[in-house]
C-alpha positions, 0 to 999 in steps of 0.5 A: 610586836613592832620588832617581830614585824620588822624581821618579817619584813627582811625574811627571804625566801629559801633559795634567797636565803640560800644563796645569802649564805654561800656569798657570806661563806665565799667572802669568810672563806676569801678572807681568811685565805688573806689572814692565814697565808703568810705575806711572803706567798705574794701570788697566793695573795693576788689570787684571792683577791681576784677570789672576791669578785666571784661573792660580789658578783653572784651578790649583784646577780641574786640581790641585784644593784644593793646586793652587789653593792654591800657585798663590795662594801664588806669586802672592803672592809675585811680586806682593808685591814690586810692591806694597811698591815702587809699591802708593803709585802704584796704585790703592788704595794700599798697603793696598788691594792688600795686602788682596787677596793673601789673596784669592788664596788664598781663591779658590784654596782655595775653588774647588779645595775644590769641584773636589775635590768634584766629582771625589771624586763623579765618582769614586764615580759611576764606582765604582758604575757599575763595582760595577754593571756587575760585578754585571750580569755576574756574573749567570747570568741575562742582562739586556736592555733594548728601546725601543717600536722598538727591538731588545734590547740586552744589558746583561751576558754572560748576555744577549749569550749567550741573544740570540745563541742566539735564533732570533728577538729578535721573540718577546720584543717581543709579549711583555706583562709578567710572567713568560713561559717560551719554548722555545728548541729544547731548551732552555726559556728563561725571560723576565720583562718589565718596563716601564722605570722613569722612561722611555718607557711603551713601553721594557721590561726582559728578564731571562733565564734558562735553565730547564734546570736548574730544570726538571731539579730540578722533575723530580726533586721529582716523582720524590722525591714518586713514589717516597716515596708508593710507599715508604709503600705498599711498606712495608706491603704487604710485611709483609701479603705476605710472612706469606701468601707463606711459607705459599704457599712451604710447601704447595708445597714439602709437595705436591712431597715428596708428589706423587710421580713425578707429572711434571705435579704437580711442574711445577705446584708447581715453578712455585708455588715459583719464582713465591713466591721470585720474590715474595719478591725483590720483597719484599725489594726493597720493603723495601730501598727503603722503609726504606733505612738510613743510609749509613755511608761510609768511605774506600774505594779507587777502583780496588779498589771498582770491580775488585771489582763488575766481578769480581762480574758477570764469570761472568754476562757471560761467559755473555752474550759482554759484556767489563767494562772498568774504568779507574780510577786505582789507590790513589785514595781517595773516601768512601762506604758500601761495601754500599750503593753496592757493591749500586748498582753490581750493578744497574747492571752487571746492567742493562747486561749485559742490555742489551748484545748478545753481543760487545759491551763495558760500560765501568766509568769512575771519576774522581775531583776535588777535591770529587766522585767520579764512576763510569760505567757504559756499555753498547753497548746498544739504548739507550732512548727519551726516553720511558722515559728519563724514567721509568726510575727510576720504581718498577715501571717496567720494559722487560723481561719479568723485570724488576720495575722496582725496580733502577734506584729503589734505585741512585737512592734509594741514591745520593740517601742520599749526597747524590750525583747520578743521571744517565742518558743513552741513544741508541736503538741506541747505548747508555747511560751511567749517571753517578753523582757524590757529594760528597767531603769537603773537608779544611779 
């Protein structure tokens, strides 16, 4: 077994084995040239022995420094043998060819030191260019390159990707360089252009990438920058409201006592009071959203968390003729603040139920990964448009008449203290599917 293992170890491949044999051949062949040429031919036998430089040198280039070595070995050691017997007859004599031998093994050694070199070189060459290539297609961005008349070709996957979904490659040829963003259908493509280093003034180099996401991320600074100026305002607005409010709230409620069987008077300050407490939810609205607290999340279970918001909201459905559907997966643990998110997921739920038609279902999802916990709320609603999509998390920002456009702010504000994700998609007269994800910890 060991001794099969060994003659694995030293098996070539075929073009080594191949060339292994034509040096063996060549040196036979020299060697025998030496041995049956009698003595007397003196320039035969200077002939082959410059013959034995080829073997040795095509040793040292296939097999490198110990290939041109042991072929200059073995030739000294078949062509010793003829010089100590007739090195008197050839030509130099004894000494003269003595003095080459070693020859033999410095020509072997030398040309196989340089052999080695350049394959040692090549081999990094060839490393780099796969540490490159690797490195290209890593990329999320593609990369492509173009002549003055030539088309893109893509040098990574990214590219092949964003050329494929191209509706023209033209648009990137009129392109001048710099940075350039190109509406792809819905997706928003940036290009930066760059002239080919060392080549063609004309030849171009195109890095790609999608700006979904950016422009997503831009969307929500902006958003973040609306709701903290609103929540300066808000702040300060609701403690100079919310004194002159409670007398308001008072008189009316002291004009009541005393208006007697007055019908219209108790309409009038009915209304005083229902206007005040209406207010005053605002306010408080206000405040939540401005100062909001830090979360303090536990371990909570999935499926009870989300039972326990839908049974909440069950009575006030019903009276809409909507159905909650919770599916989650029982004893499930995920890490969040149960009063804040457990608040969150009321608006939502609310929001949907009133969005929703008599008869129709709202779904409560819950899922949980090895890094996220996701919950969905989804109605078969009116849906929205693109346009109030955009705004809905808008502060104040409201399609109904009773609504005082700060539910969804304070899901997201919520959801944003939990270092989570807020997302919102609709179709008009289908519905619309409030996605919440946050972050788990991971146990080390």
């Amino acid at each position: 077994m060991e001794a099969a293992r060994q003659v694995s170890l030293i098996r070539l491949p075929r073009s080594q084995s191949l060339l292994l044999a034509l040096v063996a051949v060549a040196v036979a062949a020299v060697t025998l040239l030496h041995y049956l040429t009698g003595a007397h031919w003196l320039e035969y036998h200077t002939v082959y022995r410059s013959l034995y430089y080829l073997p040795i040198a095509g040793a040292a280039v296939a097999f490198g420094l110990r290939g041109g070595l042991a072929v200059g070995l073995v030739v000294i050691i078949l062509f010793l043998p003829h010089v100590l017997g007739f090195g008197e007859m050839m030509p130099g004599g004894v000494l003269d060819n003595l003095l080459e031998l070693p020859v033999f093994l410095l020509v072997g050694g030398l040309v196989g030191a340089l052999a080695d070199r350049e394959r040692a070189q090549r081999q990094r060459v060839e490393e780099l260019r796969s540490y490159i290539d690797a490195v290209l297609q890593s990329l999320p961005v593609g990369v492509a390159t173009a002549g003055a008349s030539t088309s893109p070709v893509a040098q990574n996957a990214a590219a092949r990707t964003f050329l494929t979904t191209m509706s023209s490659t033209s648009d990137l040829a009129v392109l001048r360089p710099g940075y350039h963003t190109l509406e792809q259908g819905s997706r928003p493509l940036g290009v930066y252009v760059a002239p080919f280093r060392d080549g063609d003034p004309a030849d171009r180099v195109y890095v790609l990438e999608d700006q979904t996401e950016r422009r997503a991320l831009e969307a929500q600074l902006r958003r973040n920058d609306r709701l903290a100026s609103v929540g300066q305002l808000a702040a300060g607005v609701a403690h100079e409201v919310r004194n002159p409010l409670a007398i308001v709230r008072a008189t009316a409620q002291l004009l009541a006592a005393q208006a007697g069987a007055d019908a219209s008077f108790q309409r009038y300050t009915q209304v005083l009071t229902s206007e005040a407490d209406r207010i005053e939810r605002l306010i408080s609205d206000l405040l939540k959203y401005a100062r909001p607290r830090p979360p303090m999340p536990t371990f909570l279970d999935l499926g009870h968390f989300l039972e326990t918001s839908a049974q909440q909201v069950r009575p006030y459905a019903a009276q809409h003729g909507v159905t909650i559907v919770v599916t989650s997966r029982a004893g499930t643990l995920f890490h969040a603040d149960e009063a804040q998110l457990g608040q969150a997921l009321l608006n939502l739920l609310l929001n949907a139920i009133q969005a929703s038609n008599s008869g129709s279902v709202v779904q409560l999802l819950g899922e949980q990964s090895a890094d996220a916990t996701t919950i969905a709320v989804i109605d078969q609603g009116r849906g929205m448009p693109p346009a109030d999509l955009e705004r809905a998390c808008d502060p104040f920002f409201t399609t109904r008449p009773d609504g005082t456009g700060l539910g969804l702010p304070l899901v997201a504000a919520v959801v944003q203290e939990h270092g989570g994700k807020l997302e919102l998609t609709s179709v008009v007269g289908q519905g619309t599917r409030v996605t919440v994800t946050l972050p788990q910890p991971t146990e080390n």
